[in-house]
N, C-alpha and C positions, 0 to 999 in steps of 0.2 A: 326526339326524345321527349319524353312526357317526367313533370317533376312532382310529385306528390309530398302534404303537409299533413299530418296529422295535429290535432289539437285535443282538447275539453280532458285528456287527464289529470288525477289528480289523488288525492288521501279523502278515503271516506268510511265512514263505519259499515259492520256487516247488516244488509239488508237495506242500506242506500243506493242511492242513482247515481249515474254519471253519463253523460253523452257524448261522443268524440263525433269529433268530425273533420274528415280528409278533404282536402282541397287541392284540385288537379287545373296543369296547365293544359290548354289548349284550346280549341276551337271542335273536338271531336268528343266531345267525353263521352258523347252517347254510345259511340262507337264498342267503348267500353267494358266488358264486365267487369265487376268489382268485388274483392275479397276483403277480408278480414282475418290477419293471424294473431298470434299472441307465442310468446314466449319466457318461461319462468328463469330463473339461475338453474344451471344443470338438469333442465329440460329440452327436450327439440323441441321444434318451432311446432305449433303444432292451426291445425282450422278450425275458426271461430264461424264465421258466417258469410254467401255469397251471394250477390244479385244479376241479374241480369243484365243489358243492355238497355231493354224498356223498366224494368222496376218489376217485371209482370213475375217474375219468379224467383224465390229465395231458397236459400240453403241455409241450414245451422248446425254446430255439431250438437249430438245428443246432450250432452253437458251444459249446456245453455238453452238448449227450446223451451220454449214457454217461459225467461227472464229477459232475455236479448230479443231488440228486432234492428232489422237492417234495413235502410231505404235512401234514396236517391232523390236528387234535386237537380236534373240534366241543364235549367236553365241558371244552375250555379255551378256548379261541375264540382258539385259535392255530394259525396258518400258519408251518413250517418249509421253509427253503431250506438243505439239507446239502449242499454245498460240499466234492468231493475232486480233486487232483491241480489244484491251481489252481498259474495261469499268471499271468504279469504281465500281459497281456491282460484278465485279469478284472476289473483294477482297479477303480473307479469307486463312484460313492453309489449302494447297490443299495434301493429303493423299494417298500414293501408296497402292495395297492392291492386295493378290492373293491367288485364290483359286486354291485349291487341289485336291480335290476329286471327279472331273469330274461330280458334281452338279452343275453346273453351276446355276446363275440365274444375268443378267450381273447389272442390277438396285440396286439389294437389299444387302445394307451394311452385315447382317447377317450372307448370305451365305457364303464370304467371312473370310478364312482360318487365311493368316495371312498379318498384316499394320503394315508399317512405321511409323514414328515420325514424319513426315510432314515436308513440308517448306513454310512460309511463301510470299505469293503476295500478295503486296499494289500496285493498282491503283489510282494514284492524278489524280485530273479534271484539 
C-alpha cells in the first residue's frame, strides 16, 4: 500500500498563488504516475492535471492550461501542483492520486491506484 499527503492549501485572493504538494510513501514513486483532482460542494470529482513516471509528460484540463503546472521530484517522492492567477472557480479539495500498474489512463479518476485525503483551496474575489 502506498500512503499519500497532500499539503500547501490554503485562503487566497483571486489572481494569487498557492503551491501543494503531495508526499508519497515508499521506495518506488518513480514507478508512479501521478494526477491531480479537485472537487467543489455538489460537484464530481473532476481532472486537474497529470505526469508521468519520468516528469517527461504532462496532462492538464483545458480549464487551467497556461495558470497550473505539474511536476515531480522522484528523489523526494513528491508531486507538486503550482497554482498561478487562481480564480474563485478553482475553489474546491484538490486530491493527490497515483497509479501503479503501468495502466495508465492520465484523465480518468478510476484508473487511479491510490489518493490522499486532500487539502482544501478557497479563492475570495
Amino acid at each position: 500500500q502506498v500512503q499519500l499527503v497532500e499539503s500547501g492549501g490554503g485562503l487566497v485572493q483571486a489572481g494569487g498563488s498557492l503551491r501543494l504538494s503531495c508526499a508519497a510513501s515508499g521506495r518506488t514513486f518513480s514507478s508512479y504516475a501521478m494526477g491531480w483532482f479537485r472537487q467543489a460542494p455538489g460537484k464530481e470529482r473532476e481532472f486537474v492535471a497529470a505526469i508521468s513516471r519520468s516528469g517527461e509528460s504532462t496532462y492538464y484540463a483545458d480549464s487551467v492550461k497556461g495558470r497550473f503546472t505539474i511536476s515531480r521530484d522522484n528523489a523526494k517522492n513528491t508531486v507538486y501542483l503550482q497554482m498561478n492567477s487562481l480564480k474563485p472557480e478553482d475553489t474546491a479539495v484538490y486530491y493527490c492520486a497515483a497509479e501503479a500498474t503501468q495502466r495508465w489512463f492520465p484523465t480518468i479518476a478510476s484508473r487511479y491506484d491510490y489518493w490522499g485525503q486532500g487539502t482544501q483551496v478557497t479563492v475570495s474575489s
